[in-house]
ROTIKOL-661206 format. One record per residue (C-alpha): x, y, z. Coordinates in pm, whole numbers, plus 50000, padded with zeros to 5 digits. Example, Ala and Ser with C-alpha at 12.3 -4.5 7.8 and 13.67 -1.06 7.14 Angstrom:
512304955050780
513674989450714
REM end
This chain:
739833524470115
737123501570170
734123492769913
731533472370074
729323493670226
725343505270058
725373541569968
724453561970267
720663563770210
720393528870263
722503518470578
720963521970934
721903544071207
722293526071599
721813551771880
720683544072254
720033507772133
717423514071845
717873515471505
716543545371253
717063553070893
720183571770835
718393585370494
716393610170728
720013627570736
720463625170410
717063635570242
715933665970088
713773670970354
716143676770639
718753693770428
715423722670391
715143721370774
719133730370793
718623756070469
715853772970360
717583791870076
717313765469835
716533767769429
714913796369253
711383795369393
710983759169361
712063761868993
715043745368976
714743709668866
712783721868559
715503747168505
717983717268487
716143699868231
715723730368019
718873744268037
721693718768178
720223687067997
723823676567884
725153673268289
722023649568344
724593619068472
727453645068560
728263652468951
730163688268819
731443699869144
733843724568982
732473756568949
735443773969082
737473764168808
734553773968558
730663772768603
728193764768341
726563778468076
722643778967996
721403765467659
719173791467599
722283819767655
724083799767365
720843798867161
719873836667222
723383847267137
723503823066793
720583837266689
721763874166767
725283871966553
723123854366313
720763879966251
722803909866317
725783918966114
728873932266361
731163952266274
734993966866342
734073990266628
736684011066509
734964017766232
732354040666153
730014018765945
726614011066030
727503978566123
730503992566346
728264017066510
726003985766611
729643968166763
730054003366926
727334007067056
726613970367210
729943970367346
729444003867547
726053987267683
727913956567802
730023977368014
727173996768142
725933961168217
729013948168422
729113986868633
725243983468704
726263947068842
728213954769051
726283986869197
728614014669041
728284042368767
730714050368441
731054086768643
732894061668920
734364033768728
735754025768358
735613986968221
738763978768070
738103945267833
740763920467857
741643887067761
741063872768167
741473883068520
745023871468481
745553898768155
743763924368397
746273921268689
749803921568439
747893953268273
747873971568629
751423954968698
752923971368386
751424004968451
751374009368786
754044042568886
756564015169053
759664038869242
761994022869323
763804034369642
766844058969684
768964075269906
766504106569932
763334089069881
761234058669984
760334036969760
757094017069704
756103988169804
754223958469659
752053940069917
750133913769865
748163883970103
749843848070102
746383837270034
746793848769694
746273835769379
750003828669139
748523855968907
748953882969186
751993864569339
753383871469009
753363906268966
756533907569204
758573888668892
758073929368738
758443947869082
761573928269192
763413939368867
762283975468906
763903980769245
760403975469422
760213966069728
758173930469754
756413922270123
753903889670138
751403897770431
749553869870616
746303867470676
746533873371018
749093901971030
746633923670863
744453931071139
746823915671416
749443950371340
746403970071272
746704008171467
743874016971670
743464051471419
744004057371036
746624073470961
745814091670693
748034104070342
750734119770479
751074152770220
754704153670226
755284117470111
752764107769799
754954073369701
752484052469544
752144015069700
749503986669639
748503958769814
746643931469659
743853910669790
741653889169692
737973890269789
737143856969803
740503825669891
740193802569521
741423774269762
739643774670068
736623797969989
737203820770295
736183858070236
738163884870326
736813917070505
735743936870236
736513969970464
740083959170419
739713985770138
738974011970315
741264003870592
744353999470403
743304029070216
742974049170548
746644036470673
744714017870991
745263983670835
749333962170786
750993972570609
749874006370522
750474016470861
753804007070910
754834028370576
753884064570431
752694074770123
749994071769906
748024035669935
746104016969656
744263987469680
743523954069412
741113935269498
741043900269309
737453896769278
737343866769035
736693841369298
734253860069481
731803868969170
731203837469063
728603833969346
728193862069517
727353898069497
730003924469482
729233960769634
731483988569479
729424014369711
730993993669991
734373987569901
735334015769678
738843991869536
741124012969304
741293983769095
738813947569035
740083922468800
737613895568721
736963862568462
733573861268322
733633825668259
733833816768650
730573839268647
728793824568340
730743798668186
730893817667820
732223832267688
735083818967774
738783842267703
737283873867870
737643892868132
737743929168254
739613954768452
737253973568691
739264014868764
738004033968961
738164066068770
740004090669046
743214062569016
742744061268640
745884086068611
748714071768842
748694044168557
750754050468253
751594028167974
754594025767783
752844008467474
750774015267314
748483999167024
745684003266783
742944028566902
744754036767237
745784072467086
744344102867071
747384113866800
750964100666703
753554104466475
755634076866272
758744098166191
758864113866562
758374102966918
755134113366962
751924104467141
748834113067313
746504086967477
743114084767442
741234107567668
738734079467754
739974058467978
738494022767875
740004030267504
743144040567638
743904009367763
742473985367530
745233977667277
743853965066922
740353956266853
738443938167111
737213905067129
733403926367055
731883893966967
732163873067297
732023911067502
728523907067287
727763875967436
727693890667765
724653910467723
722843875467682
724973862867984
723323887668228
720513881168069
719943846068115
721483849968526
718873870068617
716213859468435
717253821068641
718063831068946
716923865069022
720303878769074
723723874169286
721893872469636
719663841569538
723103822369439
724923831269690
722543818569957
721393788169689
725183778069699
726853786270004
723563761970156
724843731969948
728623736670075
727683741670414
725553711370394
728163689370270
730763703070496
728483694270812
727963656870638
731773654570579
733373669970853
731633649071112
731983613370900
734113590071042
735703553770987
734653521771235
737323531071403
735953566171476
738723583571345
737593607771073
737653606970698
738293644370576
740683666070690
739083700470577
741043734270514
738853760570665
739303790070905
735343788370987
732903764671035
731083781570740
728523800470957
727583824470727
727353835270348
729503867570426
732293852570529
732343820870374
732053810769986
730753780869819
734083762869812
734753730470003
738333720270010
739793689170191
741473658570195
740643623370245
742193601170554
742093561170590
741273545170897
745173548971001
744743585370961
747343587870659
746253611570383
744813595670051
746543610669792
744323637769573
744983621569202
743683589869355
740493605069491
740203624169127
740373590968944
737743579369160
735703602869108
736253599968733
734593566468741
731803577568909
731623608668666
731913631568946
734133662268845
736623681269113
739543696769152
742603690669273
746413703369340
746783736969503
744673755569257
747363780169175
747553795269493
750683777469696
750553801570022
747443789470114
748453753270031
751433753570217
749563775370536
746853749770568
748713714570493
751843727070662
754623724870379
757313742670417
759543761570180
762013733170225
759563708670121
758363726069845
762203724269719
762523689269805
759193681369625
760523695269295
763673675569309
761783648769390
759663653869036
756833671369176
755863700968973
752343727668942
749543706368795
751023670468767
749263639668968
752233634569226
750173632569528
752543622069803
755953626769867
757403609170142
754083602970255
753043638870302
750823656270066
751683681769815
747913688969762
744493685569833
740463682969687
738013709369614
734813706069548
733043740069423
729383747369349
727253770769123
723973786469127
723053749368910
723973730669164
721633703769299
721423685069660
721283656069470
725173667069359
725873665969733
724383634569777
726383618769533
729393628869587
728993619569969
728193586069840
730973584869680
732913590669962
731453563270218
731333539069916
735193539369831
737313552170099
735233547170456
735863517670663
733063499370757
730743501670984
730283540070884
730533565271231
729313600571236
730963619271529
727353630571683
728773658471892
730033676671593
727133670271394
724583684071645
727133715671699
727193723671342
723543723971358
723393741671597
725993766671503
726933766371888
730703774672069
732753745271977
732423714872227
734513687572346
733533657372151
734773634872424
732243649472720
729193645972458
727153614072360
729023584772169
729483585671796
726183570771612
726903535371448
726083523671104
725753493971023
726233476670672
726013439670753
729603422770601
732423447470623
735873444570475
738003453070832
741403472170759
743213445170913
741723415170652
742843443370421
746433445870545
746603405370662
745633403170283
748293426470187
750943409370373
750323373270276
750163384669954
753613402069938
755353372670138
759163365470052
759363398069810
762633420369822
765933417969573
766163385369425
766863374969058
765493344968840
767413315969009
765943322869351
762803314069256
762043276269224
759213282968951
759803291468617
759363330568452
757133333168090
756153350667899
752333341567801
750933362467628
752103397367372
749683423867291
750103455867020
747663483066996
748443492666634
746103521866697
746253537266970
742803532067257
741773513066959
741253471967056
744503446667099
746393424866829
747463394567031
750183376466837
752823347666928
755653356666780
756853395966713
759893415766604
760373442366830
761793476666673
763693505966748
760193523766916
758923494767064
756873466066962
757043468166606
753933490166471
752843493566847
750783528366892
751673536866505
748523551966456
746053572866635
741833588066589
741703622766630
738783646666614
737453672866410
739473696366575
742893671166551
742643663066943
743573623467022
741003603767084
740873581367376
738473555967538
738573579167835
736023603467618
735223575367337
734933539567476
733923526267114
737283531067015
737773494567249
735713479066946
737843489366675
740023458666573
742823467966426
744983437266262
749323440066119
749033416965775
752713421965723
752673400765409
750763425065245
751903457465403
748613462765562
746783477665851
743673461565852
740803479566010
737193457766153
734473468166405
730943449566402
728723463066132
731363476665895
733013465765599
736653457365667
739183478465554
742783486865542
745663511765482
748983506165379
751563504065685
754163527065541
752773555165396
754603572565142
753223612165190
755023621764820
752893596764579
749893602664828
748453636864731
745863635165021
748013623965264
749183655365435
751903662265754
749883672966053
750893682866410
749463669266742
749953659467090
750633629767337
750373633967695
751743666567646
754283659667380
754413671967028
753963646266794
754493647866398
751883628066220
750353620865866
747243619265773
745963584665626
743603597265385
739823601665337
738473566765349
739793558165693
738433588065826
734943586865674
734893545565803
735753560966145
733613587366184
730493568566070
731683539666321
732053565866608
729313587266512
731253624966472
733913633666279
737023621466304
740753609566101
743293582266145
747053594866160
750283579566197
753383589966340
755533604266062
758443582765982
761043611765970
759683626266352
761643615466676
760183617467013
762453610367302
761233595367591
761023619567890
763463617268159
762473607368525
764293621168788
765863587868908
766683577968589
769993576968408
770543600268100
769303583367810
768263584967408
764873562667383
762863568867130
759083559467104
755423562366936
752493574867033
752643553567354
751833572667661
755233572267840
757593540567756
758023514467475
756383488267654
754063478667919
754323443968121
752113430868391
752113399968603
748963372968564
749993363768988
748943401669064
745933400768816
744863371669018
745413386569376
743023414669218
740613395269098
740593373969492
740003411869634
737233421169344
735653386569488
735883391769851
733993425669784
730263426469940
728753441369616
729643410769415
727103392269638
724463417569511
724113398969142
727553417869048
729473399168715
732713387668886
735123392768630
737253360568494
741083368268464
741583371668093
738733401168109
741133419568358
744173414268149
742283430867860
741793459668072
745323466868169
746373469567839
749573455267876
752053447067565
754053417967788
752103390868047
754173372968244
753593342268480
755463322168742
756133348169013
754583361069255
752153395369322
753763428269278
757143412069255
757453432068933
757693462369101
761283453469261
762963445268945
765153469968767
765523452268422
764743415668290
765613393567993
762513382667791
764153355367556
767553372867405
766133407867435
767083428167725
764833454667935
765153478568127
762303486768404
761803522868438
759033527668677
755483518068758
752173525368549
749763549468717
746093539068676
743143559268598
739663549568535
740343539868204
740623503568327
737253504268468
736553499068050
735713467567943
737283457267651
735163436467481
732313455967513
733063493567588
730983493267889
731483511668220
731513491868590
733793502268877
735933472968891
739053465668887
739723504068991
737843496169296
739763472669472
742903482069290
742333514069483
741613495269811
744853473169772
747463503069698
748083524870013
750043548769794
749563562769403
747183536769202
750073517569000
749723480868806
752043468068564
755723478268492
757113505368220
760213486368014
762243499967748
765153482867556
768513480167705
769763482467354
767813506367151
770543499866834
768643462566849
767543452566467
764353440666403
766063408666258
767793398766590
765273408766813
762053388766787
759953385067108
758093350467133
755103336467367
756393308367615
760053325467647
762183322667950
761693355768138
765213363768341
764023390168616
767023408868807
766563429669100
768413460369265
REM end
């Protein structure tokens, strides 16, 4: 990655010798010339600042995950439950006629939306799209196959999202018969006539589909319906019998409109959140009411029945269809907030049609900008995961998914493009989005590797990039009908600022065919790439000259090798954890750790840790260990000092009370430290909040890695290991890259080495050795006390805080990021080679002989 370039508005483009602004690309005014379908009538930058006022320094590009809400939805629906009372709606009260009756108008809301009728379709309430799709899976009339009859089958596109995939875990234990169909076979196998329902065979199959890809935006024919329906379409006509169809809608109705006249589905599971943003925890089962009866349930709960009996196996189902399949009470209040959902949509936009031209302009606009970006090298920066070129709205979503390429062409991993983005408070998404055929069809992963990648630690969700150099995911960016070209324009900055090699290229030939919308051309038989310049660049081989000198002489080697001597210069606890450091000389180290290291923690009103990722202030919170006195000693600037006992005894303390919570994913058991802590928190931090300590008679074992030994380690509330070391030699060869940087020529505040050090957050620094020879060791002596290393610490933008003040700047992530060509990782994760170690015998001390061993 490379950092010295201006943003793109204000770098020059070369072509045929003279020089013109490269902004005229990037302005407003030619992304109108390439899209005309912009904003609501000219409306929409006052419709930001009335209704999305809290994104006003957010880039949220990821509306595919969940879009945003309007303030005046929220405000219209707090004044409604305010002034309205709601009642049981299986109750015949006044106030449960009023549920009743709401509720039944909702769902005449969602049918109308989607161009259908309740004489056509029912709305079935659930909890989400994924509670939609396990209620068809559990009643759908699954045969499995015998000697004298076929059995059915349950079909479903690769490009699918793990919800569907999932329905075969129910199938495959039924008998069913489970077939994944690609993309391509479904058309490619296709007979040139329908084949009709066959009147002799009436075996019920269903193939699943979604309307719209959640990873790549792609749409899917919606006359698949009809055509598997009709037998024409794989795999209907390879197999009789009687043919329904899912279509996954909840992708595709976030920005776009959905047709029921035109694709007549038996069965349309969507999330109302992806289409509003709240309320959140709802979604709905579209049935088409002709299917209604192939489904039968086996349970069946409160106001499903028409009768029962206690005493004797006997039940009849609701005659309506919607009630029959709504088990308890439904969530009426947030199925109220709909109404005011709708509301506010079309009273913004005008309806679906206006956002799905609004946002599919945006994506196609970055895609053009991204697509045809390239390093000074001309090789190109994104590798994107379409089928199209998005050409049109119809078959193409407002979904952008890629990943990022240096100038070597090697894939950037996605967690270290998210924590990027995180300092520039740009929002994405990455992984594989819960859909893993589509990941492994476009980034070529095979079954194999997705075996190997598990062993290897890599699981659904976590930030493990790379393995072996390959990718195990990717980047999505995702827009809504809030969306801004000024979003796009950021985030493209973004891009050319921290991860193009300068000077900037745009591959011309692409650029002017995506205009165009032309047959694809060869790039090489067009005109050359246009140049940009940006004065001073930082060339990838400086970079990797840099790199190399740097790392001279490492590999296995122990202390004695090493003609300078190993300290230890400086110790650091965080008695509080995010809170500000304790730097001491001399410290007895415990059975978790750093004595009293990450004892306590802040939580929120709703008992959620705190951390400077979403509170910076908590950096000016000094917290201070007066051991003589038993004390935890609490100062910030402009508060009286305070302080609560270090061992707190939760029987003689009445308000002290045992509380649970979580650490990077852990349970934790904590106690409360009483009310006057939390009120001199919260009116430091300005909300509500409590100080809590681990609980003295809770153990939490440190997680295994997969390259690591079985062992017992116990630890705080640290993130991951007992302690933390870094090295001042690879602070330093930071700090020479921060320096070397164009932007600090600008008037940018070069940081001095102690200031970096803060931001690391390190409980050990060492000195005498060289960069990053850390990394190679496998365990150390540190005076008497033995370590062992465990692994390297992954960096977020959490160092970009700085720690004396709580403010924001991009650096040291910056050139941290430009230094490491694989995960972002500074520092070392030790724990104690003998955890049985007594506080008396193990005391760690500033200037002690550091005794590093290698493999």
């Amino acid at each position: 990655m490379f950092n010295s370039s201006p943003t793109l508005s204000s770098v020059k483009v070369l072509t045929g010798g003279r020089s013109m602004d490269f902004q005229k690309l990037c302005t407003f005014e030619t992304f109108q010339q390439l899209w005309s379908h912009y904003g609501y009538e000219g409306k929409l930058r006052d419709l930001i600042e009335r209704e999305f006022s809290r994104i006003k320094d957010i880039t949220y590009l990821d509306h595919a995950a969940t879009t945003l809400y309007p303030e005046s939805m929220v405000r219209d629906y707090c004044e409604d439950i305010s002034r309205n009372v709601y009642g049981n709606p299986h109750s015949h009260s006044p106030s449960s006629r009023l549920t009743h009756d709401t509720v039944e108008r909702v769902r005449y809301r969602v049918l109308q939306h989607f161009n259908t009728t309740p004489e056509e379709y029912s709305v079935i309430f659930t909890s989400g799209c994924t509670a939609a799709l396990k209620l068809v899976a559990q009643s759908f009339p699954w045969r499995p196959q015998t000697e004298s009859k076929a059995g059915s089958h349950f079909c479903y596109l690769t490009d699918s999202h793990t919800s569907v995939v999932g329905i075969r875990g129910l199938t495959s234990a039924q008998g069913v018969v489970t077939l994944p169909v690609s993309p391509q076979e479904v058309e490619s196998r296709a007979k040139d006539e329908a084949q009709g329902e066959d009147a002799t065979c009436q075996t019920p199959h269903l193939f699943c589909y979604p309307a719209q890809s959640n990873f790549s935006g792609r749409k899917y024919p919606l006359s698949h319906v009809i055509g598997i329906r009709a037998r024409r379409l794989f795999p209907a006509c390879d197999h009789q019998g009687r043919w329904f169809v899912l279509l996954d809608a909840a992708s595709h109705v976030s920005c776009s409109p959905l047709n029921l006249q035109d694709c007549p589905a038996d069965f349309i599971p969507i999330s109302f959140y992806k289409m509003f943003g709240f309320p959140t925890g709802l979604g709905a089962l579209l049935v088409r009411n002709n299917t209604a009866g192939v489904l039968k349930k086996t349970y069946f709960g409160g106001g499903t029945a028409a009768a029962y009996l206690s005493g004797d196996d006997y039940y009849v189902q609701a005659a309506n269809i919607s009630d029959r399949f709504e088990d308890g009470t439904v969530s009426f209040l947030d199925i109220i907030a709909l109404n005011h959902s709708f509301e506010a949509l079309y009273r913004i936009t005008g309806g679906m049609h206006n956002i799905q031209l609004h946002t599919f302009g945006l994506a196609r606009y970055t895609y053009m900008l991204l697509s045809s970006l390239c390093h000074g090298n001309r090789r190109p920066v994104a590798q994107i995961y379409t089928e199209g070129q998005f050409e049109s709205p119809s078959t193409q979503g407002a979904i952008l998914n890629f990943n990022l390429m240096d100038s070597r062409g090697q894939i950037i991993g996605y967690s270290q493009v998210d924590r990027m983005a995180s300092l520039y408070n740009i929002h994405i998404r990455t992984g594989c989005f819960c859909n893993i055929g589509a990941c492994q069809s476009f980034l070529v992963i095979s079954n194999q590797q997705i075996r190997r990648n598990l062993q290897a630690g890599h699981v659904c969700g976590d930030s493990i990039d790379l393995v072996d150099g390959q990718p195990t995911g990717s980047v999505r960016v995702s827009f809504g009908y809030m969306s801004t070209f000024e979003d796009c324009q950021k985030f493209l900055n973004f891009v050319v600022k921290c991860f193009v090699e300068k000077p900037v290229t745009v591959d011309q030939v692409r650029l002017e065919r995506l205009k165009t919308a032309t047959a694809a051309a060869d790039a090489s038989n067009g005109a050359p790439p246009i140049v940009i310049t940006s004065g001073e660049t930082y060339k990838v081989e400086e970079k990797e000259k840099h790199k190399v000198a740097s790392l001279k002489g490492f590999g296995p080697r122990d202390s004695n090798s090493h003609g300078e001597a190993y300290m230890l210069t400086n110790i650091y606890i965080y008695p509080i954890k995010s809170c500000g450091a304790f730097e001491v000389h001399d410290w007895p180290v415990g059975p978790l750790g750093l004595l009293y290291d990450r004892g306590w923690m802040v939580v929120n009103g709703n008992g959620v840790c705190m951390t400077q990722k979403r509170e910076p202030r908590l950096c000016l919170i000094r917290p201070r260990v007066h051991l003589p006195s038993n004390q935890l000693v609490l100062q910030a600037s402009g508060m009286d000092t305070i302080s609560v006992p270090l061992e707190n005894n939760s029987q003689t303390h009445t308000s002290y009370q045992v509380c649970q919570s979580k650490v990077c994913s852990d349970r934790v058991e904590t106690v409360d430290c009483g009310d006057e802590a939390a009120l001199w928190l919260s009116d430091f931090l300005g909300q509500p909040c409590r100080l809590i300590r681990q609980s003295p008679d809770f153990t939490r074992e440190m997680k295994k890695r997969p390259d690591q030994a079985a062992t017992s380690t116990s630890l705080s509330l640290v993130n991951e290991a007992q302690f933390l070391m870094i090295n001042r030699a690879s602070v330093e060869l930071i700090q020479k890259l921060m320096s070397s940087r164009q932007d600090y020529s600008e008037g940018d505040q070069l940081l001095d080495t102690q200031n970096i050090i803060s931001r690391f957050r390190a409980n050990l620094v060492i000195a005498g050795v060289e960069p990053f020879e850390e990394d190679n060791w496998s365990h150390l002596i540190i005076g008497n006390t033995q370590f062992v290393v465990i692994g390297q610490c992954g960096r977020c933008q959490m160092i970009g805080i700085d720690q004396d003040t709580g403010t924001k700047t991009n650096e040291p992530l910056m050139s941290l990021s430009a230094y490491c060509t694989g995960k972002l990782t500074f520092g070392v994760y030790l724990t104690l080679k003998l955890p049985e170690c007594s506080t008396a015998a193990c005391i760690l001390s500033v200037d002690s002989l550091v005794q590093p061993h290698s493999p």
